[in-house]
Kinemage of the C-alpha trace (Angstrom):
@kinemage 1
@onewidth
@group {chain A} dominant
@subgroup {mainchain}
@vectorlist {calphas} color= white
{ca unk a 1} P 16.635 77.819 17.690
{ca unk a 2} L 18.109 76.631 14.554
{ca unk a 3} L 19.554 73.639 16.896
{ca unk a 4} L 16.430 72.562 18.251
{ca unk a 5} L 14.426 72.648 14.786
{ca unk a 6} L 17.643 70.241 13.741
{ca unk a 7} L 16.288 68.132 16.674
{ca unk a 8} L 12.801 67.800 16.480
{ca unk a 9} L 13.089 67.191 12.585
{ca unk a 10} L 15.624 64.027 13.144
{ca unk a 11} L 13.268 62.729 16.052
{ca unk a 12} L 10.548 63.209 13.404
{ca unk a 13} L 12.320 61.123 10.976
{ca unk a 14} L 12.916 58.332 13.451
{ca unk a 15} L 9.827 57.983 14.384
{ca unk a 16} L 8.306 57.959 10.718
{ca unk a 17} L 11.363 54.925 10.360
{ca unk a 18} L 10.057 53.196 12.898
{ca unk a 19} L 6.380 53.460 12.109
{ca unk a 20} L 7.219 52.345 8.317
{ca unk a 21} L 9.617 49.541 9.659
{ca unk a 22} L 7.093 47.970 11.773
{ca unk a 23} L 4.478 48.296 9.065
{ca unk a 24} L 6.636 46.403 6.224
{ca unk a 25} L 7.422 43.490 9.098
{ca unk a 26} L 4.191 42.680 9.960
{ca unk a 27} L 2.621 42.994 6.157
{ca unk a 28} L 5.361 40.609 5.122
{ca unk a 29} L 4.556 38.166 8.124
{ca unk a 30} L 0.896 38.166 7.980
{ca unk a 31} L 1.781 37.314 3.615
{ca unk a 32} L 4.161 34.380 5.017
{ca unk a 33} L 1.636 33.063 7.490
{ca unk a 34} L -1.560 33.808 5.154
{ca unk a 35} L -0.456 31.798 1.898
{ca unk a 36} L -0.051 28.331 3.686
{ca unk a 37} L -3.221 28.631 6.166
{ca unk a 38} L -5.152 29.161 2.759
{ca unk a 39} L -4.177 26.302 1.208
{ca unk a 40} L -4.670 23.702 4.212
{ca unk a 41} L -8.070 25.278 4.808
{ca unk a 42} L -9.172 25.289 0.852
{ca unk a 43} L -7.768 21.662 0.937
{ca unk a 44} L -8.792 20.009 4.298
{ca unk a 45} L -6.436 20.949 7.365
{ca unk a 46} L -2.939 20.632 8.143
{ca unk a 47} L -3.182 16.573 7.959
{ca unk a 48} L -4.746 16.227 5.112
{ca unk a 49} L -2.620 15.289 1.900
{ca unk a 50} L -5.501 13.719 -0.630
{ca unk a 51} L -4.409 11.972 -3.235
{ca unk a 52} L -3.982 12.313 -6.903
{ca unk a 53} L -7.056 10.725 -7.716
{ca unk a 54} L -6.799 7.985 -10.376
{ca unk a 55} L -9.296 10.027 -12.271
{ca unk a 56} L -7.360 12.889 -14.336
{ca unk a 57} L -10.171 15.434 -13.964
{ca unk a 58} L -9.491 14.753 -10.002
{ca unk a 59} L -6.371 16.198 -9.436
{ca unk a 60} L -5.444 17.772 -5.812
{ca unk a 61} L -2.515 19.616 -4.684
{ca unk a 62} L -0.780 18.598 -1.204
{ca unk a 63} L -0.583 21.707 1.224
{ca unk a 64} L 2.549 23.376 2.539
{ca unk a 65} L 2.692 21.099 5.799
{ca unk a 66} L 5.659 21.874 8.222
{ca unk a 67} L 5.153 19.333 10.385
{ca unk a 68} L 5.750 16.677 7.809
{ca unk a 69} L 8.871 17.861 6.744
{ca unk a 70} L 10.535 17.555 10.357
{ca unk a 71} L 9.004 13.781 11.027
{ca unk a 72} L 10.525 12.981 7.585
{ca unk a 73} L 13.714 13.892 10.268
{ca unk a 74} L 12.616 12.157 13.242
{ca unk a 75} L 10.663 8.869 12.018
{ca unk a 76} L 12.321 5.678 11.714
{ca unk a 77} L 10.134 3.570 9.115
{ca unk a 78} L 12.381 0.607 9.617
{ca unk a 79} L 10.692 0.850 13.021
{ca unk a 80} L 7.195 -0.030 11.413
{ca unk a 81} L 8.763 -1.843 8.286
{ca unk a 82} L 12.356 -3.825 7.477
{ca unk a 83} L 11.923 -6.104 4.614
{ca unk a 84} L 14.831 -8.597 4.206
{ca unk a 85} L 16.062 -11.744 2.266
{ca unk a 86} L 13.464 -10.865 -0.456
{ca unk a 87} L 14.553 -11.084 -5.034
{ca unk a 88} L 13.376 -7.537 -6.289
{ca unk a 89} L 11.307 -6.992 -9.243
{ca unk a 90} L 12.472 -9.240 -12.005
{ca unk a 91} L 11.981 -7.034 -14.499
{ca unk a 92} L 12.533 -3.557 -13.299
{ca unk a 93} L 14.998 -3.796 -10.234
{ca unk a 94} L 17.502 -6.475 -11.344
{ca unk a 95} L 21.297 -5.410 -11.962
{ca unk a 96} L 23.992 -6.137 -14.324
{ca unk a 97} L 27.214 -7.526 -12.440
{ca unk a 98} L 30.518 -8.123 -13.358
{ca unk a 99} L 30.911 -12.040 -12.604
{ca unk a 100} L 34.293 -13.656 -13.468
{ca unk a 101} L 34.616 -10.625 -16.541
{ca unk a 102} L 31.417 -11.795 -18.068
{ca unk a 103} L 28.463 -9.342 -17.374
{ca unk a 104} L 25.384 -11.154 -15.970
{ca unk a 105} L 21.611 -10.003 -14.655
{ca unk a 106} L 22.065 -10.643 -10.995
{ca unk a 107} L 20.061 -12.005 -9.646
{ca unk a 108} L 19.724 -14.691 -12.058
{ca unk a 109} L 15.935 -16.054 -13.366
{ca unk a 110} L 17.037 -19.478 -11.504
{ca unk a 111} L 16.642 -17.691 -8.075
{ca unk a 112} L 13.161 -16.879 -8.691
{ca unk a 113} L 11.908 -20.073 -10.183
{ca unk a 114} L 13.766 -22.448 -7.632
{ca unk a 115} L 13.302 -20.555 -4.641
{ca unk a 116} L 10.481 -20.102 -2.164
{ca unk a 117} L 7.252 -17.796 -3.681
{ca unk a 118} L 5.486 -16.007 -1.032
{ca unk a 119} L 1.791 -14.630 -2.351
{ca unk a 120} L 0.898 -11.899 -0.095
{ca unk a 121} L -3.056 -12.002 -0.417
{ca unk a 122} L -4.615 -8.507 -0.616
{ca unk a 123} L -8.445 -9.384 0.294
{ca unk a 124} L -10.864 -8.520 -2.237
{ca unk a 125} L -8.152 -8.174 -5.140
{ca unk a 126} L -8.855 -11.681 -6.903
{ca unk a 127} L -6.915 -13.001 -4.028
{ca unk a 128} L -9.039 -16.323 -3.975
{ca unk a 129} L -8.653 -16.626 -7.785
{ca unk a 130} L -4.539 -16.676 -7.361
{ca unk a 131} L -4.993 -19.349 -4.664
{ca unk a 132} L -7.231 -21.739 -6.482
{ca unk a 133} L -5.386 -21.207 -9.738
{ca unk a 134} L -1.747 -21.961 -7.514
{ca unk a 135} L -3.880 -25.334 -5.997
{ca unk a 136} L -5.258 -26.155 -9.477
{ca unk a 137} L -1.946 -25.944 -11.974
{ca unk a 138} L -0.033 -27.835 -9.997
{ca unk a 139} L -1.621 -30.534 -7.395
{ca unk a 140} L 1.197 -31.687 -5.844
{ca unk a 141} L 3.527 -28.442 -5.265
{ca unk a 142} L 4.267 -27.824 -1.173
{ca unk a 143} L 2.307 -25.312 -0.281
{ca unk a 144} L 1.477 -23.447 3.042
{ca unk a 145} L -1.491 -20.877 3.952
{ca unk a 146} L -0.483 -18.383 6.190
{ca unk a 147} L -3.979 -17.332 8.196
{ca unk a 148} L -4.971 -15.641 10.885
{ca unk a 149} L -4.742 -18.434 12.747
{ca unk a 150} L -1.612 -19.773 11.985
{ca unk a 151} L 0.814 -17.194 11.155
{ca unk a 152} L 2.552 -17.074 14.791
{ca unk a 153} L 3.241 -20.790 14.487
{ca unk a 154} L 4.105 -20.880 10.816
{ca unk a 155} L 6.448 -17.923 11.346
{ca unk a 156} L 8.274 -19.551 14.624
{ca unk a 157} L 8.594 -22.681 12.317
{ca unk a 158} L 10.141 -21.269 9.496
{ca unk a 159} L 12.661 -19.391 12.730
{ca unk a 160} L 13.516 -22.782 14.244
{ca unk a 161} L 13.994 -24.562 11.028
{ca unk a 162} L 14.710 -23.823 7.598
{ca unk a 163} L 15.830 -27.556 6.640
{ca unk a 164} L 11.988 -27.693 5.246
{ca unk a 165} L 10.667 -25.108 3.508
{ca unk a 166} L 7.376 -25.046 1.608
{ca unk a 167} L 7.832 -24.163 -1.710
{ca unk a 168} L 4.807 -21.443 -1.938
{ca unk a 169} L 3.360 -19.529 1.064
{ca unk a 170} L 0.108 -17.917 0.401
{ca unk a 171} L -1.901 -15.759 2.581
{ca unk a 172} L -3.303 -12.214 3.990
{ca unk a 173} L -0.404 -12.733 6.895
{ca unk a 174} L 2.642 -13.584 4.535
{ca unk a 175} L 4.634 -10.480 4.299
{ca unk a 176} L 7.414 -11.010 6.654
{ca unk a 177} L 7.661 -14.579 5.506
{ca unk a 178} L 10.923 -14.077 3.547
{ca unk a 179} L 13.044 -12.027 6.352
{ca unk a 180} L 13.581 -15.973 7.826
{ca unk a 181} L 14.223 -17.870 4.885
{ca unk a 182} L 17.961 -18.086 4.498
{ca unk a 183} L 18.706 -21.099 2.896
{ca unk a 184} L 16.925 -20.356 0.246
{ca unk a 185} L 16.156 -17.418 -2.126
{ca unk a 186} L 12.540 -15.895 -1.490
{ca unk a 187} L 10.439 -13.709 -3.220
{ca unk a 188} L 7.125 -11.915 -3.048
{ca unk a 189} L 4.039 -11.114 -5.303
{ca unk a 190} L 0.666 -9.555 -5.019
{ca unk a 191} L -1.887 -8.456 -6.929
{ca unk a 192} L -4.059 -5.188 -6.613
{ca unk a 193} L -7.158 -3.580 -7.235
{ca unk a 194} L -8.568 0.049 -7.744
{ca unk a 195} L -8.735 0.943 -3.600
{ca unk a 196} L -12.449 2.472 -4.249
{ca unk a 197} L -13.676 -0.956 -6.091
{ca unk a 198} L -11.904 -2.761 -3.676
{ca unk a 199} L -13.271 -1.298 -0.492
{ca unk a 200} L -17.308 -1.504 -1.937
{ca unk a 201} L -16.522 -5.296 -3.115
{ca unk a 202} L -15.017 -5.637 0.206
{ca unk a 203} L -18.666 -3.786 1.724
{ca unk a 204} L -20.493 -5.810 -0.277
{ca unk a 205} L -18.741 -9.648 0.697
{ca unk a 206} L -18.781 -8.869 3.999
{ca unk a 207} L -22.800 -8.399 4.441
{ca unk a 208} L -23.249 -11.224 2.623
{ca unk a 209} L -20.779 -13.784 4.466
{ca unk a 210} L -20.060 -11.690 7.799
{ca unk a 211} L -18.075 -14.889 9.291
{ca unk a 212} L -15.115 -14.119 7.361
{ca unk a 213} L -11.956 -12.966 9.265
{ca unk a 214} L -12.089 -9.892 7.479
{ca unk a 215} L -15.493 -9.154 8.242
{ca unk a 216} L -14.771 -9.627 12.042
{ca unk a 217} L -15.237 -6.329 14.240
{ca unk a 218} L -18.378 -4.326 13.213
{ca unk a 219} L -20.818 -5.871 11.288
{ca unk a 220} L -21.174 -4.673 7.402
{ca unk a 221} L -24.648 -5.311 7.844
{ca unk a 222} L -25.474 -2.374 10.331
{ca unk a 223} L -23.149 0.094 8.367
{ca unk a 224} L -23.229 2.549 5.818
{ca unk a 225} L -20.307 2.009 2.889
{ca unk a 226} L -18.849 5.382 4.216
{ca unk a 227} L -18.804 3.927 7.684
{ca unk a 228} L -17.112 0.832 6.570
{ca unk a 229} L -14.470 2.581 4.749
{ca unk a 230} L -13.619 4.296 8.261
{ca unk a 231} L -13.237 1.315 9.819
{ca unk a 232} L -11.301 -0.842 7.196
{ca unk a 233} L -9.105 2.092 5.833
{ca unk a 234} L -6.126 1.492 3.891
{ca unk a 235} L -6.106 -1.875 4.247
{ca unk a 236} L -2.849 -2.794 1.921
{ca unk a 237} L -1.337 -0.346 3.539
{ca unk a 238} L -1.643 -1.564 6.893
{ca unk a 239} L -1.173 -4.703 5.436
{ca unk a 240} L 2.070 -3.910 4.124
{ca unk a 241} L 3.189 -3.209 7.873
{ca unk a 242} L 2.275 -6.680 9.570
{ca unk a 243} L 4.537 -8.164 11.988
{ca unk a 244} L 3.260 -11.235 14.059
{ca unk a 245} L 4.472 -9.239 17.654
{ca unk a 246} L 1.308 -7.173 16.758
{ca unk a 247} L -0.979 -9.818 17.123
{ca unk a 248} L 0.479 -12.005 20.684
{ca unk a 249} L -2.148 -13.797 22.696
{ca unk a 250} L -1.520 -10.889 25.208
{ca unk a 251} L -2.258 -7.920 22.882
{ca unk a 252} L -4.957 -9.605 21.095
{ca unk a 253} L -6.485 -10.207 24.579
{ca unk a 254} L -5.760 -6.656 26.069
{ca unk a 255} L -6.754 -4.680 23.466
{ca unk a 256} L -10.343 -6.871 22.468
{ca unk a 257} L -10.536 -6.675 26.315
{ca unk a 258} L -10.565 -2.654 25.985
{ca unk a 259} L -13.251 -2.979 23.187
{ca unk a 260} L -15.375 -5.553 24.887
{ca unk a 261} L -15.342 -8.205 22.233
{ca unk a 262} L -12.727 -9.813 20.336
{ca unk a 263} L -11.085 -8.060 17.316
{ca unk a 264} L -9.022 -9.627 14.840
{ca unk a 265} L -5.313 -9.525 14.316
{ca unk a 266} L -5.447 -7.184 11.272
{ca unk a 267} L -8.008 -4.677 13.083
{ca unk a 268} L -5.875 -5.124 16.438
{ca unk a 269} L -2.651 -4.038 14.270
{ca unk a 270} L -4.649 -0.716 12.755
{ca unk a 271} L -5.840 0.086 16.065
{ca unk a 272} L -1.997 0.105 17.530
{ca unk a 273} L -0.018 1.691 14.681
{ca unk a 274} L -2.701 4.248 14.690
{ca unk a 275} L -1.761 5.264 18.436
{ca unk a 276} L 1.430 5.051 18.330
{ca unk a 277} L 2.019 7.119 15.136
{ca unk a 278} L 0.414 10.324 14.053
{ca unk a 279} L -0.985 11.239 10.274
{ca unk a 280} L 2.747 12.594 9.528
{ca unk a 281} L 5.009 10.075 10.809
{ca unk a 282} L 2.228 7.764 8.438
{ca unk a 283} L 3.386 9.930 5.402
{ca unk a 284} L 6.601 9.373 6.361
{ca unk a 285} L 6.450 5.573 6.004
{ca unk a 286} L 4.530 5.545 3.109
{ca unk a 287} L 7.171 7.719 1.087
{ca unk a 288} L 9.181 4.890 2.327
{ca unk a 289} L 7.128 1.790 1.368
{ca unk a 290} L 6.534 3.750 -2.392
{ca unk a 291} L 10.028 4.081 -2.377
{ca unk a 292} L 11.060 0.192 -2.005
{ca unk a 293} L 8.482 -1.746 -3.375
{ca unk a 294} L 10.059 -2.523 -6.302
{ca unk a 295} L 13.037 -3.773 -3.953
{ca unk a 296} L 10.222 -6.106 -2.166
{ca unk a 297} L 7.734 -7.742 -4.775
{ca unk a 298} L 9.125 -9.769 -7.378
{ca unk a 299} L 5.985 -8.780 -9.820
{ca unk a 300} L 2.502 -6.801 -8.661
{ca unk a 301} L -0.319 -7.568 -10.749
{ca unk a 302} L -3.290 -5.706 -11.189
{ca unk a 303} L -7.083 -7.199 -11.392
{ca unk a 304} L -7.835 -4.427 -14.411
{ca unk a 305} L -5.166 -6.581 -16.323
{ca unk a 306} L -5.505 -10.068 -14.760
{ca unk a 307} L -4.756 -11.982 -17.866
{ca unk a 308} L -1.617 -10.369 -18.445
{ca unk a 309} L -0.737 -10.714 -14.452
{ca unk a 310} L -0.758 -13.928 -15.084
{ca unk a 311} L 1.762 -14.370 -17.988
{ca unk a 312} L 3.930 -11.982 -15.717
{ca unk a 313} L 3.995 -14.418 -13.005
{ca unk a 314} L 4.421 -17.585 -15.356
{ca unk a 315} L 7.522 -15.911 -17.088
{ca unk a 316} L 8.910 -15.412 -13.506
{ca unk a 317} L 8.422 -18.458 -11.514
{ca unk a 318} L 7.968 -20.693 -14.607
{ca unk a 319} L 4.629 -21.969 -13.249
{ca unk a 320} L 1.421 -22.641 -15.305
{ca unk a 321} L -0.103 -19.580 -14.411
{ca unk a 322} L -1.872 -18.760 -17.671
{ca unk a 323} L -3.752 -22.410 -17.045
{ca unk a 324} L -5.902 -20.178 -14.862
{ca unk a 325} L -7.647 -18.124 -17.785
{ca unk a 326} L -9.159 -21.698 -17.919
{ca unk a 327} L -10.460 -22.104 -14.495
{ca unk a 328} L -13.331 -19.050 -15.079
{ca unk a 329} L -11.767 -17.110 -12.332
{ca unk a 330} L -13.703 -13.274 -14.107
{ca unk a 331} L -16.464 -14.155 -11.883
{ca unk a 332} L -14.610 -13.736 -8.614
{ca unk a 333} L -12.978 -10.294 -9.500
{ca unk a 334} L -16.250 -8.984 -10.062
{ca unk a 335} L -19.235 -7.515 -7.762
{ca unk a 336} L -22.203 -9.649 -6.967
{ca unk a 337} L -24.604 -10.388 -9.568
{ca unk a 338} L -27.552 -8.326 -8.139
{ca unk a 339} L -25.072 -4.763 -8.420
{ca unk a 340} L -24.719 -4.013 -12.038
{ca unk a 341} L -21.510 -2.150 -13.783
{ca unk a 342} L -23.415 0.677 -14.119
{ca unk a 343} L -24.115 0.924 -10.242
{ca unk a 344} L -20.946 0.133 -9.518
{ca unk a 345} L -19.590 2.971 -11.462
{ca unk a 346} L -22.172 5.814 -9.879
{ca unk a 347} L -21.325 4.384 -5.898
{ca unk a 348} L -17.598 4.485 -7.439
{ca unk a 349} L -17.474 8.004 -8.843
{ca unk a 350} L -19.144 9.501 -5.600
{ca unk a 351} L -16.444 7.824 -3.384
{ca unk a 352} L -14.226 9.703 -5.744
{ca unk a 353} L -15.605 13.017 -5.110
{ca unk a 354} L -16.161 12.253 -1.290
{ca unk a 355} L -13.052 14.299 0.609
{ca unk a 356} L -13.374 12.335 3.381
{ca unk a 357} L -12.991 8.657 1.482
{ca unk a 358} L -9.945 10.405 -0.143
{ca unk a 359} L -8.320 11.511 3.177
{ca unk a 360} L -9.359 7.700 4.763
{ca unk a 361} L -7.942 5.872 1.260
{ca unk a 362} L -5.042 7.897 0.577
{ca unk a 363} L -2.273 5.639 1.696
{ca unk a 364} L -3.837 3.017 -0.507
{ca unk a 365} L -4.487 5.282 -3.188
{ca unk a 366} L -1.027 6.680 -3.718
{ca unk a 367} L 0.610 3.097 -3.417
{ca unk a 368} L -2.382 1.677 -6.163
{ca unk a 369} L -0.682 4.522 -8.286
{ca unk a 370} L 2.625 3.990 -8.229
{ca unk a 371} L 1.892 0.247 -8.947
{ca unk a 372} L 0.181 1.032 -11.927
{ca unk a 373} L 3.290 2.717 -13.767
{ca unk a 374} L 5.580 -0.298 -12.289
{ca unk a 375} L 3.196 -2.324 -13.496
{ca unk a 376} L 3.336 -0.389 -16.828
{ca unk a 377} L 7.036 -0.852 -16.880
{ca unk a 378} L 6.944 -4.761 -15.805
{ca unk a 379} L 4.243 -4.741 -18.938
{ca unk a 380} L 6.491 -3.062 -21.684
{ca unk a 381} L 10.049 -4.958 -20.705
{ca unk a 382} L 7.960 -8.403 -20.546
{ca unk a 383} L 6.431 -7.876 -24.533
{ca unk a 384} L 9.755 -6.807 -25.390
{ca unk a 385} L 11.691 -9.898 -24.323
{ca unk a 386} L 8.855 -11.863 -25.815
{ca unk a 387} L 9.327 -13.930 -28.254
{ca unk a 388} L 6.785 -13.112 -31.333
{ca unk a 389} L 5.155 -16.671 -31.533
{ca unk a 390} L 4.039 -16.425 -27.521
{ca unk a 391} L 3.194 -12.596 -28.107
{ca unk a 392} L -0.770 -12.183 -27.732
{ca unk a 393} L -2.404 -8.788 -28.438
{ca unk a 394} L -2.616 -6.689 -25.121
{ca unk a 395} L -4.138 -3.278 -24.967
C-alpha cells in the first residue's frame, strides 16, 4: 500500500512538472513574439522604417525587423552602386600621409582645382542656379551637360577616350562620370534640398511646364501632391544609383512597351531596381550610400544655406562661385510666386505628419540628414581655415 501511495504521488508530481513546464514555455514565447509584432503594428508593418523626421517634435523609432538584419548578410550594394576614381570630401575625408618624411593632406587641394568637376544635378534643388552660375563666371571653361539624351554617348566617349576631357560635367545623369576618368583626378558635388520642399516644388514645376524630362510619365496636372510623391519617390536616392545599362534602347523600349507609352530613363531605372530588390535589400544599400558619401562628393551644399554653398565650392575648385550671389539666383530656389511661405509651410507640415509620405521619402529623408551634419562639419572646418579678412558673418 505504502508502495503504491509512493507511486501515484511521484506520477502526481510529474505531471504537475509538466503542466508548469509547458505553461512557463509558451508564456515566455508568446512575450518574445508579442513585443516585436507591437511595435511594427504601432509603427506601420514589418517594412516600414520612417524616418527621423527633420522636425525634432517628429521623432520615430525603427521596429525590431528580422528580415533586415539577414539581407544586411546577403545583399551586395556594390551590385546597385560602385563609385570609383572619385577625390573625397575636401574637408572632412582627406588624410595626412607620410610623403618623403614630411607629413602632407593627401590628396592635395591641386587635385581638386585642376582636375575634372562633375555636378551631379539633383532636380528641383537650385540645380539650374549652379548651372547658370558655372556658364556665367567663367564663359569660356569646357564644359559638358550630361542629359537624358546624351548620357549613353557621353559616357562611351569618355570609355574610348580620355585624351579630351571636359573640364566640368554637369547634369541629372552625371554620377558615374568619374569611374572612367583615369588620366585625370575627378570629383563630385551636389547640392540638396529639404526632400518635402523639394518634392511640392517639384509638384508644382511640373504642372506648370509638363514637357520637362522630369515631368515625363504621368501628368502633374491630373494628380494629387500625394499621388505625385508615389510616383517620383526618393528621387536622389534613386538618383544616386544610375548606371547608363539601365536605360539601353532595348530596356527603355521593353519596359515603355509594357506601360504603353514611353517612360523616361530615370522612371525606367525606379521601375527596375524596384523589382529586382525588395524594401530590405533597399535599407541595405542605403546604410551603404550614408556610409560613403563623404568618400564620393567632394562638397554637398544645401539650398537652406546657398550662399555659404557657394564659398564652399569656390575654396575647393578655386572657381568664382560667390560671383553667383550676383546673378539673383533666390528666385529659382523658391516656389512660384502665386504659393506664399506661409502655404508652403501648412502643405509642408502635413507631408510631415502624413505616414505614408514618410514611408515613400524615407530614403531621401535619412540621406538629407546625414548631409546636413556633413554639411555642418564642411561649415565649421571651412570658417576655421578662413582667413579673418574673407570671414563674413554666417548663422
Amino acid at each position: 500500500m505504502a508502495s503504491q501511495s509512493w507511486r501515484k504521488c511521484l506520477q502526481g508530481r510529474r505531471l504537475m512538472y509538466n503542466i508548469v513546464t509547458v505553461g512557463v514555455l509558451t508564456w515566455t514565447m508568446v512575450l518574445v513574439m508579442y513585443k516585436p509584432i507591437d511595435k511594427q503594428i504601432s509603427q506601420g508593418g514589418d517594412n516600414f522604417r520612417p524616418s527621423v523626421a527633420l522636425d525634432a517634435s517628429l521623432t520615430f523609432q525603427n521596429p525590431v525587423n528580422y528580415s533586415y538584419e539577414y539581407n544586411r548578410r546577403q545583399v551586395n550594394p556594390n551590385r546597385w552602386i560602385n563609385r570609383k576614381n572619385c577625390l573625397p570630401n575636401f574637408y572632412t575625408a582627406r588624410r595626412v600621409r607620410s610623403i618623403k618624411g614630411e607629413e602632407t593632406i593627401w590628396p592635395p587641394d591641386s587635385y581638386y582645382s585642376n582636375g575634372s568637376v562633375v555636378y551631379l544635378h539633383h532636380h528641383k534643388a537650385a540645380g539650374s542656379s549652379v548651372r547658370m552660375c558655372i556658364t556665367e563666371m567663367k564663359p569660356n571653361i569646357s564644359l559638358k551637360t550630361v542629359s537624358h539624351e546624351s548620357y549613353l554617348d557621353i559616357f562611351e566617349s569618355i570609355k574610348q577616350n580620355n585624351s579630351f576631357i571636359f573640364k566640368v560635367y554637369v547634369g541629372g545623369y552625371t554620377f558615374g562620370v568619374c569611374d572612367h576618368i583615369v588620366e585625370r583626378p575627378c570629383s563630385y558635388f551636389t547640392v540638396l534640398r529639404d526632400p518635402y520642399e523639394r518634392v511640392l516644388s517639384a509638384y508644382k514645376y511640373c504642372t506648370l511646364f509638363p514637357r520637362d524630362h522630369i515631368c515625363w510619365g504621368k501628368s502633374a496636372k491630373n494628380m494629387t501632391l500625394k499621388e505625385w510623391v508615389r510616383f517620383h519617390k526618393s528621387f536622389f536616392f534613386y538618383q544616386l544609383l544610375f548606371k547608363p545599362e539601365f536605360c539601353l534602347p532595348e530596356k527603355m523600349s521593353s519596359v515603355s512597351k509594357n506601360a504603353g507609352k514611353y517612360l523616361p530613363c530615370w522612371y525606367v531605372q525606379q521601375l527596375l531596381i524596384d523589382s529586382e530588390s525588395n524594401e530590405d535589400a533597399k535599407h541595405v544599400i542605403l546604410d551603404y550610400v550614408i556610409e560613403n558619401l563623404e568618400e564620393w562628393f567632394a562638397v554637398i551644399g544645401v539650398t537652406e544655406e546657398f550662399e555659404l554653398s557657394l564659398r564652399l565650392l569656390e575654396n575647393v575648385y578655386n572657381l568664382p562661385f560667390k560671383r553667383c550671389n550676383k546673378l539673383n539666383l533666390k528666385g529659382n530656389l523658391t516656389n512660384s510666386k502665386s504659393q506664399g511661405k506661409d502655404e508652403v509651410m501648412k502643405i509642408k507640415n502635413e507631408l510631415m505628419l502624413d505616414v505614408e509620405i514618410n514611408r515613400i521619402l524615407y530614403y531621401d529623408l535619412e540621406l538629407y540628414q546625414r548631409v546636413c551634419k556633413n554639411f555642418h562639419k564642411q561649415k565649421q572646418l571651412f570658417l576655421a581655415s578662413e582667413r579673418p579678412s574673407d570671414r563674413k558673418s554666417v548663422v
